[in-house]
C-alpha positions in Angstrom: 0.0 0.0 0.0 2.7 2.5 1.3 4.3 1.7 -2.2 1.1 2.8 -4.3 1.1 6.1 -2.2 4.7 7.4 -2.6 6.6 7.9 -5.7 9.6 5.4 -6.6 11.9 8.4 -6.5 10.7 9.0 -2.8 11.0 5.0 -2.4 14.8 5.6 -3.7 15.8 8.3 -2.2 14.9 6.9 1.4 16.5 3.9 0.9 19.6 5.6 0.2 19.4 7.8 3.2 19.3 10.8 0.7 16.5 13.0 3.1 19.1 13.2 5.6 22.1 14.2 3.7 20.3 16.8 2.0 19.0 18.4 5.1 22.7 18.3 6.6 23.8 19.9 3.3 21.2 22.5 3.5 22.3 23.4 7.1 26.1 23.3 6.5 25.6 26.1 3.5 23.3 28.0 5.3 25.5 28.2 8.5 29.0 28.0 6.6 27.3 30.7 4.3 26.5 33.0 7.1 29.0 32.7 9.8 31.5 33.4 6.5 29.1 36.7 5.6 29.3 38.2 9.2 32.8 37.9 9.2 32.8 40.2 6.0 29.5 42.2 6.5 29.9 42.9 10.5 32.4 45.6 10.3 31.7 46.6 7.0 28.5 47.6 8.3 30.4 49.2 11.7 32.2 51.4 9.1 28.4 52.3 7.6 27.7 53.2 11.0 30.6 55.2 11.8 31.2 57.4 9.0 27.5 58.2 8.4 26.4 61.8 8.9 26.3 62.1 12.5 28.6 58.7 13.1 31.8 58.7 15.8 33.8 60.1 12.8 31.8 60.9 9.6 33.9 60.2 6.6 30.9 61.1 4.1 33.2 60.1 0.3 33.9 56.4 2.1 30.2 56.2 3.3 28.6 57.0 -0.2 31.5 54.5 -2.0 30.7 51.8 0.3 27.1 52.7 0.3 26.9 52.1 -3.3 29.1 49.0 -3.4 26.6 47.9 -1.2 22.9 48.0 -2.7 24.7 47.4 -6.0 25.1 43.9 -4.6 21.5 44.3 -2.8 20.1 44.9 -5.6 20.9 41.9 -8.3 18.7 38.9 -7.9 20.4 35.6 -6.5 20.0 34.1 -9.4 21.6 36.5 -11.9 24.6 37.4 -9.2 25.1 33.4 -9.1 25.5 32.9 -13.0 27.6 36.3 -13.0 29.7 34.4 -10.6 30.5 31.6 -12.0 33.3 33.0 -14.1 35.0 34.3 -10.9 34.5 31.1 -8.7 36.4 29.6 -11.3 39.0 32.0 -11.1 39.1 32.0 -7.4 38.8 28.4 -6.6 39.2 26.6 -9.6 35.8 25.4 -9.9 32.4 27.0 -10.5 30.1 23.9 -9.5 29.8 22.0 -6.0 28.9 23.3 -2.5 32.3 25.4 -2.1 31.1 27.2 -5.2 27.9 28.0 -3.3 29.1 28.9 -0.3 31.5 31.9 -1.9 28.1 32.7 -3.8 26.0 32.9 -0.8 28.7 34.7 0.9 29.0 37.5 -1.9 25.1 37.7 -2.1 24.8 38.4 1.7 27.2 40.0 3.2 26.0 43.0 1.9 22.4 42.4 3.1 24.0 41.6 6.4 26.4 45.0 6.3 22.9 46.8 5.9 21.4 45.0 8.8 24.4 45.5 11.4 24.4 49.0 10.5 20.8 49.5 11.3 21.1 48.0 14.6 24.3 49.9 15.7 22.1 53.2 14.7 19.5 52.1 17.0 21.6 52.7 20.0 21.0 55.4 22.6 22.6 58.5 21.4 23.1 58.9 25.2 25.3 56.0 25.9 27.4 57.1 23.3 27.8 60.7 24.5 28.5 59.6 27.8 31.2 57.1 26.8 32.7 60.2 24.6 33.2 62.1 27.8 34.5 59.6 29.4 37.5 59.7 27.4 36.4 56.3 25.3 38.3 56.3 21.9 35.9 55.3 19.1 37.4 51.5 19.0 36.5 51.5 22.2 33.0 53.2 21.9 32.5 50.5 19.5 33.5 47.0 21.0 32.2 48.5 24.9 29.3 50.6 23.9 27.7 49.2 20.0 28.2 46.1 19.8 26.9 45.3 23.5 24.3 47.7 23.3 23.2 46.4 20.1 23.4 42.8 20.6 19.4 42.0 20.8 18.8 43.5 17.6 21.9 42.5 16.0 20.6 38.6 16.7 17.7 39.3 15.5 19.4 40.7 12.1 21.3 37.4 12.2 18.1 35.3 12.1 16.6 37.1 9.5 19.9 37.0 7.0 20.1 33.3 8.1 16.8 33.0 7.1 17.3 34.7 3.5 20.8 32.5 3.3 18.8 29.5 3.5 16.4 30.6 0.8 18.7 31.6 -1.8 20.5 27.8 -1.1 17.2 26.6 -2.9 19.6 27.5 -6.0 22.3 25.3 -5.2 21.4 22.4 -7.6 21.7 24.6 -10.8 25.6 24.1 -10.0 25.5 20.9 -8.8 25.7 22.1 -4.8 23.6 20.1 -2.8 20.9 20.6 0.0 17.1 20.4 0.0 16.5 22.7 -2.7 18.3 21.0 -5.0 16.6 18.0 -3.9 13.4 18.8 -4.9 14.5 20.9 -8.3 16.7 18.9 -9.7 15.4 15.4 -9.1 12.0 15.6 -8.0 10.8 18.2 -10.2 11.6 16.6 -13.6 10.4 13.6 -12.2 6.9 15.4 -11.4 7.5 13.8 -7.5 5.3 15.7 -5.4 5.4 13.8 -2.2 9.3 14.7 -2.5 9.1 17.6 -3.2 6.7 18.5 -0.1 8.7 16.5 2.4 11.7 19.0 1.4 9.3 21.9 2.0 8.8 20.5 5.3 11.9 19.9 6.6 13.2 23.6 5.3 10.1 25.1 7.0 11.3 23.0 10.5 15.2 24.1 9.7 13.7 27.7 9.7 11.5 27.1 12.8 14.3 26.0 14.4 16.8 29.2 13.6 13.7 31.4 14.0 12.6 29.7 18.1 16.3 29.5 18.8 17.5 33.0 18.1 14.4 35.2 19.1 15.2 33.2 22.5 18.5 34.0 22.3 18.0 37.8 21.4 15.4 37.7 24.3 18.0 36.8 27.0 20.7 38.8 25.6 18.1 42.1 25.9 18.5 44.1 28.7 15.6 45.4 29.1 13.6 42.2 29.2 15.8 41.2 31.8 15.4 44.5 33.5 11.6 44.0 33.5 11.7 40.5 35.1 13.5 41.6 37.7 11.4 43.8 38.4 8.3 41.6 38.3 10.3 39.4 40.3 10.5 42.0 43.3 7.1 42.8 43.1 6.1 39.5 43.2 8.3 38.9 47.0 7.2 42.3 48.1 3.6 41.4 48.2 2.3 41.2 51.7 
């Protein structure tokens, strides 16, 4: 019966333990991916921050080159930026194809979506802080590491889950170069073999993988945020004070 219901490529790809390798592959690009485009778009998007109008030391010519660089990039669909690539993956790492292909593609595609992000979150912090830290004799490397970053860590995890996120949808891709993951699962295999159940098992598990990141860093950007943990301390006193 179960053999009537599901499609011999689903049949095949079970016994063969593909499901799992696919989701593993999906995870390692997405996190490689990411992890790779922080170390890039973090303090490219500190120098955003920085030299912006009104930034620790406004350098408007770099802010407007880098500015430009960036939505540039922003702005080119995954798709076009990954065949545009191909020639330079090549060049780079001697191939275009495979899951270290992807990985620089991902990489070039987000950091600067991830730049923009950090830089939004570092503007978010209280003008305040940062006045008070200036006279206090803070140098700006130090206003930066002591005063940003810390200040901005809630809404810089929350920045990381949503580039995550978008890092695990453009690896839906990765089979046009012969990467792997989930996505390439269910275009490259199951689609020209018109395999729906496969095809919907792979939307599953990529809608648990971004449950997951989505549950685990809101929960992690809740405990990092001060002021929640302000507020349950609070509610906490109250609660013993009662008579």
């Amino acid at each position: 019966m179960n053999s009537l219901l599901l499609s011999r490529l689903f049949t095949q790809l079970a016994e063969t333990n593909a499901f799992p390798l696919a989701v593993w592959e999906t995870v390692y690009l997405t996190f490689a991916s990411a992890a790779i485009a922080y170390l890039v778009g973090l303090p490219l998007g500190v120098i955003l921050a920085v030299t912006d109008r009104g930034g620790l030391k406004p350098v408007l010519w770099l802010n407007k080159t880098l500015g430009i660089i960036v939505n540039i990039f922003r702005s080119i669909p995954f798709i076009i930026l990954m065949v545009a690539l191909i020639p330079v993956s090549r060049a780079l790492l001697g191939t275009s194809i495979g899951n270290g292909a992807m990985i620089f593609m991902l990489v070039v595609a987000a950091a600067p979506y991830v730049s923009r992000m950090v830089e939004s979150s570092l503007k978010e912090v209280d003008a305040g802080v940062v006045e008070a830290a200036k006279s206090m004799g803070a140098s700006t490397i130090q206003i930066i590491l002591k005063v940003y970053l810390p200040e901005a860590k809630p809404s810089l995890l929350v920045g990381a889950v949503i580039s995550t996120v978008t890092i695990l949808g453009y690896s839906a891709m990765a089979g046009t170069i012969a990467a792997g993951g989930l996505g390439a699962l269910a275009v490259t295999q199951a689609r020209p073999s018109n395999a729906q159940d496969v095809i919907w098992l792979c939307v599953l598990l990529i809608v648990i993988i971004v449950q997951l990141i989505q549950e685990g860093g809101m929960l992690l950007a809740t405990r990092t945020d001060k002021r929640v943990r302000a507020k349950a301390g609070r509610s906490k006193r109250a609660k013993t004070e009662k008579p």
